[in-house]
C-alpha positions in Angstrom: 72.2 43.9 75.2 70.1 41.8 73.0 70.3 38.0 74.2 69.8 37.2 70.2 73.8 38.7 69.6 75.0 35.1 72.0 73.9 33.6 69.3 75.6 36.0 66.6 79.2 35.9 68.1 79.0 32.0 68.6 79.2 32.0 64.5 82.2 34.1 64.8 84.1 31.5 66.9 83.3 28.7 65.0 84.3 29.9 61.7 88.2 30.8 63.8 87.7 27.4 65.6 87.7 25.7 61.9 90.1 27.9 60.4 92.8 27.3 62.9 91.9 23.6 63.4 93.2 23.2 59.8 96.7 24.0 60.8 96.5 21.7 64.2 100.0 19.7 64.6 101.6 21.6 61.7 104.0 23.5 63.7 103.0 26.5 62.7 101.9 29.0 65.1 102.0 32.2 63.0 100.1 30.5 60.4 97.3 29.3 62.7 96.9 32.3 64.9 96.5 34.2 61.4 93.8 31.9 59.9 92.1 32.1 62.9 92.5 35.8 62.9 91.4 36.2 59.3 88.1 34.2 59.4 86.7 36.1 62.7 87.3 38.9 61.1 85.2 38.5 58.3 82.6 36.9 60.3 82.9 40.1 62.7 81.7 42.3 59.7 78.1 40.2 59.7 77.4 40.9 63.1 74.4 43.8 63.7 76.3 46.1 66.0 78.6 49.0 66.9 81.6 47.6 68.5 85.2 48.5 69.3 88.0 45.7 70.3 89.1 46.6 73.6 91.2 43.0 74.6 92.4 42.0 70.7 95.6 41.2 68.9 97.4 43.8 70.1 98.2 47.9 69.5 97.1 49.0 65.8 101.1 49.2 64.9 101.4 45.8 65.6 98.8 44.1 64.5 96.9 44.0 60.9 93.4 42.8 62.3 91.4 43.1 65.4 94.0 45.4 67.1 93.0 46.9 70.3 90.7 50.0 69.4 89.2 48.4 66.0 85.9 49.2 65.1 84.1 45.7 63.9 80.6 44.9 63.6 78.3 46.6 60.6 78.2 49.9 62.4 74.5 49.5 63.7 73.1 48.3 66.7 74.0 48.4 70.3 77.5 50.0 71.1 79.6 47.2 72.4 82.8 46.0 74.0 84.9 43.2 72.6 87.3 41.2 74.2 88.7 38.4 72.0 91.7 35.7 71.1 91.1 34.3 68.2 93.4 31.2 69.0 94.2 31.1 72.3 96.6 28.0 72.9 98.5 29.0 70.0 101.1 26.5 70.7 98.7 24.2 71.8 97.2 23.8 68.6 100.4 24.2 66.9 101.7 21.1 68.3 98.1 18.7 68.7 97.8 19.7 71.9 94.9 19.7 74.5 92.9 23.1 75.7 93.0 25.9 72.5 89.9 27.4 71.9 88.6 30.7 70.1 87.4 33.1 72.6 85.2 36.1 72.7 83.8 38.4 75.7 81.3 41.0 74.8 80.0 43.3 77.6 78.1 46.6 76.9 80.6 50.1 76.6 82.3 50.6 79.2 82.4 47.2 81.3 85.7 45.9 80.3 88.8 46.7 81.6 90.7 48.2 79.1 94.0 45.9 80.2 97.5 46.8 78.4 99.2 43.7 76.8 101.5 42.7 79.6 101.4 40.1 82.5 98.5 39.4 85.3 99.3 37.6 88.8 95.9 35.6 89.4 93.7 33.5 91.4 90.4 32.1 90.0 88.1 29.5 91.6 84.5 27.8 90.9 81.0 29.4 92.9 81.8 27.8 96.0 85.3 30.2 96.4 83.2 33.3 95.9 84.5 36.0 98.0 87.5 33.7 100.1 90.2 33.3 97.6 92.5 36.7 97.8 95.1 36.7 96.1 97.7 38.5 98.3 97.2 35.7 100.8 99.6 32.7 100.5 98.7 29.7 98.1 98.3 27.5 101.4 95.5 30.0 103.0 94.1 30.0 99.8 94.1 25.9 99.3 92.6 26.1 103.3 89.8 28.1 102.7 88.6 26.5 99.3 89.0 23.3 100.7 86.7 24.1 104.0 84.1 25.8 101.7 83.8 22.7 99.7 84.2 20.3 102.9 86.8 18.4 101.8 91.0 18.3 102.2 93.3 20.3 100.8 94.6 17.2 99.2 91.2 16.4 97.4 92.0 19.4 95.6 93.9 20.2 92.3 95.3 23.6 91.3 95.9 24.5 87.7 99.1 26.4 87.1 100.9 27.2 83.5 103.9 25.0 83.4 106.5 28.3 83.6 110.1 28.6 84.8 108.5 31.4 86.7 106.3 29.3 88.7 109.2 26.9 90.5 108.3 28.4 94.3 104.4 28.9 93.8 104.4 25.3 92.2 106.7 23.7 95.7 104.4 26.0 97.6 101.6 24.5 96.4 102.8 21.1 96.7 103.8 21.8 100.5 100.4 22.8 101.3 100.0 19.3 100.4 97.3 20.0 97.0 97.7 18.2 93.9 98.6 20.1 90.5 97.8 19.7 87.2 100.4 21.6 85.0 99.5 23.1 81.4 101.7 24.2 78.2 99.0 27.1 77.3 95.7 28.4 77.5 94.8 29.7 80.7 91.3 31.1 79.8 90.3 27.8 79.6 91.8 26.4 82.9 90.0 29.5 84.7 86.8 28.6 83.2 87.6 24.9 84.4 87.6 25.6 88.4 84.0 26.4 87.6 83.3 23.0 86.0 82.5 20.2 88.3 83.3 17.6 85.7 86.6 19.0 85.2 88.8 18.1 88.1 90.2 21.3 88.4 89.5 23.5 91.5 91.6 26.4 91.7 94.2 28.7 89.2 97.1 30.3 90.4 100.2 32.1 88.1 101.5 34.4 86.2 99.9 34.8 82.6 98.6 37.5 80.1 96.7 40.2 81.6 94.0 40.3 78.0 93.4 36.6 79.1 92.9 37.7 82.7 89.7 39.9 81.4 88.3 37.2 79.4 88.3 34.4 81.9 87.1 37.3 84.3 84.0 37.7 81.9 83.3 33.9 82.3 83.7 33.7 85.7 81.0 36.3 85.7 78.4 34.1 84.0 79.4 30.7 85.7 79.0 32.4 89.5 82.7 32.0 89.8 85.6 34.1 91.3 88.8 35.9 89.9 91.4 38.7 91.2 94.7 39.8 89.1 97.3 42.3 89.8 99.2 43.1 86.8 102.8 42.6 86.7 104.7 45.3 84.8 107.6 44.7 82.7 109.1 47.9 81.8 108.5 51.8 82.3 106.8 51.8 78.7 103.8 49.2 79.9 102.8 51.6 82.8 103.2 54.8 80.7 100.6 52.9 78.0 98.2 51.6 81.4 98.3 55.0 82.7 97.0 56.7 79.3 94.3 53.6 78.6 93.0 55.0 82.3 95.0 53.0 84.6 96.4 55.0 87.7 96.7 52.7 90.8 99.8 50.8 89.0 99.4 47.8 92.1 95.6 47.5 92.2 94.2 44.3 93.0 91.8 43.6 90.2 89.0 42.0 91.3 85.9 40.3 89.0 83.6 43.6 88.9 86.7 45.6 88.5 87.7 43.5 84.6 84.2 42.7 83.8 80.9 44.3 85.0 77.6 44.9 83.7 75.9 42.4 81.4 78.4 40.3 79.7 78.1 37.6 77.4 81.1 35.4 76.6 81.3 32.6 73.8 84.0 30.2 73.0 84.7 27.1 70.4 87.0 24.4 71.0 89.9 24.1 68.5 91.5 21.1 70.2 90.0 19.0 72.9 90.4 20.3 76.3 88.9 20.4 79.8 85.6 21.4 79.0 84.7 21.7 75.2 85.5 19.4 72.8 87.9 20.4 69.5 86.8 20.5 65.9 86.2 17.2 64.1 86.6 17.2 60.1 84.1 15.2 58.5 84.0 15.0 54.6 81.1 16.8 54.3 82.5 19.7 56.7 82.9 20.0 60.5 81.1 19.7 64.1 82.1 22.3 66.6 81.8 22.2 70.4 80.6 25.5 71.4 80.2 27.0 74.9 77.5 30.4 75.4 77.0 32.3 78.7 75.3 35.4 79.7 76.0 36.8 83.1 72.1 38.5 83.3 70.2 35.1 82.9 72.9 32.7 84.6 71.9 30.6 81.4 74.8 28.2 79.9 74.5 26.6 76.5 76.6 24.5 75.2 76.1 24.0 71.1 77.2 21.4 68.9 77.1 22.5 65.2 77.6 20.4 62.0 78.8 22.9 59.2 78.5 21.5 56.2 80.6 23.1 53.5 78.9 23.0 50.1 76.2 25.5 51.6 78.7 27.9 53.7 82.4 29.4 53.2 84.9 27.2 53.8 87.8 28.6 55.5 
């Protein structure tokens, strides 16, 4: 996979980063989810490849753009996986909230899980986790073992967890193993990606969110040297009759990092609002700086890109 493409996709995110910054605060989570659908779409179209949307907006009945089995790119190239979210945080940026970004994973065909829109259990923690945490272990013996690996107590560290009714006994049990929590509204790509940042704060994610998510932050934690395991969480008969036809059979599987994302993997994402590690879009009257994050898992190599778009020489959207 062409290291050039990083570069490529990053446009992609920007242009959905702007778009949906527009709407930021207006209450109006339809409306910003589509804008930011709508412009990495089009910017999808310029990119040199031969790519199908395996992680997108959802089944092709259901959604009008980047729906899971979309073809997207010019048609020429290398054949390619996407993962993406356009917006994720939608309420996040809906509200002028911290943490939503637009996301993309691309890996080569055949290295992404091809996950079924429903829930993911999941455990995710920075390099120095790598091969402890396990997710069928309790949150305590989880907290222990990250906490001896990075020599420190268990209540130096802070887990992340999405502030859900669901998560009322995982949250006590985390705060009986004596750790401290930081709770979010949304966006738990970006709380992953934050265990692996040692500015962040954040040292460990545990919950219930979506299992698309789960294979993006999986794609990060490739490049950053971190570690992740899901097992999904079925809702209904109908989710595991679509999981078993997209090629999934062991319905309890403990999904670990090589199992979501393999291979060589790239992953790119923009801020949309300010969060944990990039910084949201800033309008300016001339146009816009973004805050860009680009990784690729075969180099190790982390850029992070600030870019002034100015709008008299590029489409506005």
């Amino acid at each position: 996979m062409n290291r050039n493409l990083a570069l490529e996709f990053v446009r992609v995110t920007e242009m959905a980063a702007i778009a949906s910054a527009r709407l930021m605060g207006r209450g109006d989570e339809k409306a910003a989810d589509q804008a930011a659908v709508d412009a990495m779409r089009a910017m999808l179209d310029s990119v040199e490849c031969d790519a199908i949307v395996v992680i997108g907006e959802g089944e092709r009945d259901e959604a009008p753009m980047l729906y899971i089995g979309e073809k997207v790119g010019t048609g020429k190239g290398a054949e390619l996986e996407i993962a993406l979210d356009p917006l994720e945080g939608t309420t996040v940026c809906a509200t002028g909230g911290y943490n939503s970004i637009s996301v993309m994973a691309i890996a080569e065909k055949g290295n992404f899980l091809h996950a079924p829109d429903t829930y993911m259990k999941k455990i995710a923690c920075g390099r120095e986790g790598k091969g402890l945490i396990d997710i069928n272990e309790s949150p305590k013996e989880n907290l222990r073992r990250l906490a001896e690996a990075k020599k420190c107590r268990i209540a130096d560290l802070t887990a992340i967890v999405l502030d859900r009714p669901r998560h009322k006994e995982l949250i006590q049990e985390i705060r009986d193993a004596g750790a401290r929590i930081q709770l979010i509204g949304d966006g738990d790509v970006s709380a992953a990606i934050a265990c692996c940042d040692p500015n962040s704060g954040v040292d460990i994610l545990f919950g219930i969110g979506g299992a698309p998510e789960g294979v993006l932050a999986a794609a990060a934690m490739r490049c950053m040297g971190g570690d992740f395991q899901g097992i999904l969480q079925w809702r209904n008969d109908e989710e595991k009759g679509r999981a078993k036809k997209m090629g999934i059979t062991d319905l309890n599987k403990v999904f670990k990092l090589d199992d979501l994302a393999r291979g060589n993997v790239m992953f790119v994402a923009t801020g949309v609002t300010t969060g944990n590690f990039l910084q949201g879009v800033k309008f300016k009257s001339w146009g816009a700086i973004t805050h860009s994050i680009v990784m690729r898992s075969s180099s190790g190599t982390i850029r992070h890109i600030e870019a002034e778009h100015h709008f008299d020489t590029k489409p506005r959207y």
